[in-house]
Each structure stands twice: as C-alpha cells, then as structure tokens.
Backbone as a ProteinNet text record, in pm:
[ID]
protein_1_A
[PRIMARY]
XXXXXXXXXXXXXXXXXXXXXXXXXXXXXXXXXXXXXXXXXXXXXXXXXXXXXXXXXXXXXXXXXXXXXXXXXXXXXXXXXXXXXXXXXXXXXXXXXXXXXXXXXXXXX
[TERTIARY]
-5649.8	-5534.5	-5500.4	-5607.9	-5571.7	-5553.7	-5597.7	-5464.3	-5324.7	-5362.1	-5164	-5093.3	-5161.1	-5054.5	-5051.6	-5151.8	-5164.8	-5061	-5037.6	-4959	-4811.5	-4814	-4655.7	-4627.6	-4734.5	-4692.7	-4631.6	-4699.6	-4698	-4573.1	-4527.3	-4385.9	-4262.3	-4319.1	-4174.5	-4192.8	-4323.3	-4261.1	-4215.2	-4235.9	-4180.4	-4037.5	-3984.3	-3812	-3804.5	-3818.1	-3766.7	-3755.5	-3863.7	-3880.9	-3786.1	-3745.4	-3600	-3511	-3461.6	-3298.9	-3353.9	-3441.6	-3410.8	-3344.9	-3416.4	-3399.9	-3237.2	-3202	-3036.6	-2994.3	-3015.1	-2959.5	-2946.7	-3075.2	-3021.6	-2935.5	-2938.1	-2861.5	-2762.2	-2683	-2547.6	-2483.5	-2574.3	-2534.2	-2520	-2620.8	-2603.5	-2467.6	-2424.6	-2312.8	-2181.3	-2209.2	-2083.2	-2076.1	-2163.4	-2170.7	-2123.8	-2151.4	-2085.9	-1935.2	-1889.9	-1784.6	-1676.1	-1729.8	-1679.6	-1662.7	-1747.6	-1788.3	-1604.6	-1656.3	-1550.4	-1433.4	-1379	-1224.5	-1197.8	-1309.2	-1222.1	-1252.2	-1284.9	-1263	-1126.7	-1088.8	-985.3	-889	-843.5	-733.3	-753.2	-777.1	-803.5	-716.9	-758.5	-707.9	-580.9	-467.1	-394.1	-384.2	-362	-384.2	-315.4	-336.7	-240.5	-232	-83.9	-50	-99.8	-178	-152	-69.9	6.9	98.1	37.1	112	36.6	71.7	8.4	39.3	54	134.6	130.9	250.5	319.9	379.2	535.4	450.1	575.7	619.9	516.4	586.8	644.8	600.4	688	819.2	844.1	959.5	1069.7	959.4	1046.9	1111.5	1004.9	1019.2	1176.3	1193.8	1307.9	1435	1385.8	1518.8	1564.9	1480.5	1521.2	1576.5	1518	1588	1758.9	1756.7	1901.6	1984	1911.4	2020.7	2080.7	1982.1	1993.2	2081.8	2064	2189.9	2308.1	2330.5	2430.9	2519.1	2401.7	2474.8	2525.8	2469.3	2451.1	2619.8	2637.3	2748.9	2879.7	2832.9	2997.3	2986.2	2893.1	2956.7	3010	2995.3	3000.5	3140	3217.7	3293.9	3384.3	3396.5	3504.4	3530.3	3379.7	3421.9	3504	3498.3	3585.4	3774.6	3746.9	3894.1	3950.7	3893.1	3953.4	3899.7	3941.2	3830.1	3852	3911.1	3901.7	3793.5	3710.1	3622.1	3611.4	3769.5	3727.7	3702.2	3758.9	3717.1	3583.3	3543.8	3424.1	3318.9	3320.4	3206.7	3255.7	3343.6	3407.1	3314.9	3310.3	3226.9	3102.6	3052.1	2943	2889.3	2899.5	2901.7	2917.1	3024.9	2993.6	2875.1	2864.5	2798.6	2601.6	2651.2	2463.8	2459.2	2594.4	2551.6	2543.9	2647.3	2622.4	2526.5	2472.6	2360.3	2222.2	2192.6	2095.4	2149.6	2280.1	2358.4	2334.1	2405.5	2371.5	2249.3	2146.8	2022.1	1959.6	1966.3	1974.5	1982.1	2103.9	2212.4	2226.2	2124	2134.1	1969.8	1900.4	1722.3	1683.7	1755.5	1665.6	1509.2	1550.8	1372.6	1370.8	1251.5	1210.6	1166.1	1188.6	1158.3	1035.5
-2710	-2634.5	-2531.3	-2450.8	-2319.4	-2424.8	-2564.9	-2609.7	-2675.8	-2682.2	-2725.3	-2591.6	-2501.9	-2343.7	-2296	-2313.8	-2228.7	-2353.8	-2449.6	-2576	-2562.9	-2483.9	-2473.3	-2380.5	-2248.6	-2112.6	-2137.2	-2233.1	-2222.7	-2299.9	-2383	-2445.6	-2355.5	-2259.7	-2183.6	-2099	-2026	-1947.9	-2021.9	-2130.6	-2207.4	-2218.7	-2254.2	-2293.9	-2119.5	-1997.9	-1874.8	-1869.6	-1875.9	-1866.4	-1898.6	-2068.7	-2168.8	-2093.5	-2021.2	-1981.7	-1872.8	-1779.6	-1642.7	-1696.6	-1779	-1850.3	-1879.3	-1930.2	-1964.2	-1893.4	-1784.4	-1668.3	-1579.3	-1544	-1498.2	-1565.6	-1668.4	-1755.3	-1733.3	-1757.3	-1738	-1595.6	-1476	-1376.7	-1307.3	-1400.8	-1412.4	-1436.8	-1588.5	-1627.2	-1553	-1488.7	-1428.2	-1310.8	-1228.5	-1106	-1163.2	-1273.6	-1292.3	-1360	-1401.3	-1393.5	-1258.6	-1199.1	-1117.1	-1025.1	-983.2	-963.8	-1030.1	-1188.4	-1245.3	-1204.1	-1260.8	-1211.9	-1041.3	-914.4	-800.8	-812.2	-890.6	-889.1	-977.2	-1092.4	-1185.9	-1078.6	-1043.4	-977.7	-851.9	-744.2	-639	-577.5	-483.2	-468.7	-381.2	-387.2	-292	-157.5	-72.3	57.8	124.7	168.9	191.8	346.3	379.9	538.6	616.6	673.4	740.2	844	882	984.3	1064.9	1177.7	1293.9	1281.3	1308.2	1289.9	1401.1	1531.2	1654.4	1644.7	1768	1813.2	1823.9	1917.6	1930.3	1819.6	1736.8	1604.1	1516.4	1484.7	1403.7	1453.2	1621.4	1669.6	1619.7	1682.1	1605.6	1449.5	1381.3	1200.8	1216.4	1277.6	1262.8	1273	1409.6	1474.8	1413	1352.8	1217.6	1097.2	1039.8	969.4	998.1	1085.3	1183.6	1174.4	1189.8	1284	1069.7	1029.2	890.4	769.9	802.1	738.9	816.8	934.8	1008.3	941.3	941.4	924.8	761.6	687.3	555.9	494.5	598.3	569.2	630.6	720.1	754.9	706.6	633.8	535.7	384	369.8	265.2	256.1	405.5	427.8	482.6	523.9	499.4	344.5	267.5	156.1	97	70.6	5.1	100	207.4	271.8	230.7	272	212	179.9	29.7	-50.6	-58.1	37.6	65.5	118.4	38.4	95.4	191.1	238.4	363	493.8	492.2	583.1	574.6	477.4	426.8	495.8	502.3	561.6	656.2	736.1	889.1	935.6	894.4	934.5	909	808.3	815.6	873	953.4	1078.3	1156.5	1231	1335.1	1342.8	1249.4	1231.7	1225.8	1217.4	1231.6	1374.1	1446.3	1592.2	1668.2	1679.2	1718.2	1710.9	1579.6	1574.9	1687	1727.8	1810.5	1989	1984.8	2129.3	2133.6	2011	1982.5	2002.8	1954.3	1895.3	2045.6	2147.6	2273	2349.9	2336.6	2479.5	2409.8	2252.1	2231.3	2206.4	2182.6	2197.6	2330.4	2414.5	2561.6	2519.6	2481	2416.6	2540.9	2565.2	2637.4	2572.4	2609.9	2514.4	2591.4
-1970.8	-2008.2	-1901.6	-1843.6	-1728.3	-1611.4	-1586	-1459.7	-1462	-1586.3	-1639.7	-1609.6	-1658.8	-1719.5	-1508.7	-1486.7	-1342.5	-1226.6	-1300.4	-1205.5	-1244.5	-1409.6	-1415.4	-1348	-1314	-1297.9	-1143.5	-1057.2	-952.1	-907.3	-998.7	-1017.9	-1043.8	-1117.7	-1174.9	-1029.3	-1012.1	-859.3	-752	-729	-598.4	-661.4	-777.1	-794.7	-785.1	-809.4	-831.9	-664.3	-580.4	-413.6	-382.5	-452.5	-334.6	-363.4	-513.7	-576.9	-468.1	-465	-420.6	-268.7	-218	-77	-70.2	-140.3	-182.8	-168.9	-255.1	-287.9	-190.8	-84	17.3	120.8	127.2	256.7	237.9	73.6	50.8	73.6	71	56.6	188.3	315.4	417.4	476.9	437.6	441.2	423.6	324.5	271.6	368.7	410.4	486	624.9	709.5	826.4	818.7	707.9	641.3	611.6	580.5	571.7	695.5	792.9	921.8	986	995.5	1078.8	1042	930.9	865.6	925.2	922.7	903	1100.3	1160.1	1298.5	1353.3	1297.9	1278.6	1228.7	1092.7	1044.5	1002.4	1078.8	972	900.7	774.2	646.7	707.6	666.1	662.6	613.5	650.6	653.4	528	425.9	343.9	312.6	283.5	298.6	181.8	139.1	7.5	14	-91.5	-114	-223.2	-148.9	-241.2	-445.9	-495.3	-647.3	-730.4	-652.6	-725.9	-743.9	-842.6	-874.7	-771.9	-670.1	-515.9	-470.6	-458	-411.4	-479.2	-601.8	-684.8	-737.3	-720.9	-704.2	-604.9	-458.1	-336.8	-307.6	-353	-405.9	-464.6	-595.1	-686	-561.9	-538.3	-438.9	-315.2	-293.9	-175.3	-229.7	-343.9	-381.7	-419.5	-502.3	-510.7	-398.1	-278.3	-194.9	-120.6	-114.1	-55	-147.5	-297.7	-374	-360.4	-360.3	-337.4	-163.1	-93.9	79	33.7	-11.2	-56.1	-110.3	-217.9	-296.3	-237.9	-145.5	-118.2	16.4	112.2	167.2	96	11	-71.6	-71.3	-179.7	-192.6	-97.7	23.1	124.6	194	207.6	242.1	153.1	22.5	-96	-121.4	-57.5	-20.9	56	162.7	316.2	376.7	403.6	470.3	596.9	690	847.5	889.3	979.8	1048.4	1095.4	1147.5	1219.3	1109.6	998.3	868.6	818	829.9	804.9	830.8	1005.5	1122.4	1107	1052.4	1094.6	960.3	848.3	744.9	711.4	803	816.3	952	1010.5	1126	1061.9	973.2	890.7	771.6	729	637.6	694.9	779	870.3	889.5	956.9	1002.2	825.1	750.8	675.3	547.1	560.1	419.9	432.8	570.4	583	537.9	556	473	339.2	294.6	152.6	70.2	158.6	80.2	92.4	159.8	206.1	111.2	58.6	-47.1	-161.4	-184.9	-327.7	-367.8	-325.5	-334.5	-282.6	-180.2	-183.1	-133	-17.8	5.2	171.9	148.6	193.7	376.7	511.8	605.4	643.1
[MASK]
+++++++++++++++++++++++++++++++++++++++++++++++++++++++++++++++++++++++++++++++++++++++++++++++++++++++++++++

C-alpha cells in the first residue's frame, strides 16, 4: 500500500512540476509579448483633464463661447452668401471673441 500511495504521490508532483512548467513558459511568453508590442506600437499618451470645479466651469464656457462663434457664422453665411462678408466676419469675429469672452466670464489673466 505505502508504494502505491508514494507512486501516486510522485505522479501528482511530476503533473503539478509539468503545469507549473507550462505555466511558467506561458507566462514567459506573454511577458516577451508584451515586451515586443509596447516596442512595435507604443501606447498612446492620454491627456487627463483636470476634474474640479474651475475647470469644468471653464469646459462649459468654451463650449459657450465656440457654439456662439459657431452659429453666427452659420448665420451670416445663410444671410449672405458672399464670401467677401463672410471672411470680413469671420476676421471680426476672431479679433473680437477674446473681448467678449473677457467682459462676459470676468476671467481673471
């Protein structure tokens, strides 16, 4: 009976030996895998933005000021559709949105 039990024991550690054996090769594998790819393509860089209060203020107010520039070029092109009115309001409309955005947010430079 103790060389059956000591012949299984020595069976179950040799299959636990091969998986661990597996187990490292694959994990091997995967690590020079992974290695290659971030040498091939590396990850793109991604921006975080701040998540307070000030900024998700500022977020709004840009958006604002950029549908606002948005729509009333919209709306002179759909008035008058001469180019040269066109570029004349959008030239004003570049110098002045920084007046605007100025004397209607109160932002401090």
């Amino acid at each position: 009976m103790s060389k059956e039990r000591a012949r299984r024991r020595a069976l179950r550690e040799a299959e636990r030996a091969e998986a661990m054996r597996r187990n490292e090769a694959r994990q091997a594998r995967a690590a020079r895998r992974r290695v290659m790819l971030s040498r091939l393509a590396p990850r793109p860089v991604r921006f975080a933005r701040q998540g307070g209060v000030l900024a998700r203020r500022h977020r709004v107010q840009n958006v604002i000021v950029l549908g606002v520039f948005l729509v009333v070029q919209l709306v002179v092109w759909l008035i008058w559709r001469t180019p040269a009115i066109s570029f004349g309001v959008l030239v004003f409309s570049v110098l002045f949105v920084p007046v605007v955005v100025t004397l209607a947010f109160n932002r401090r430079i």
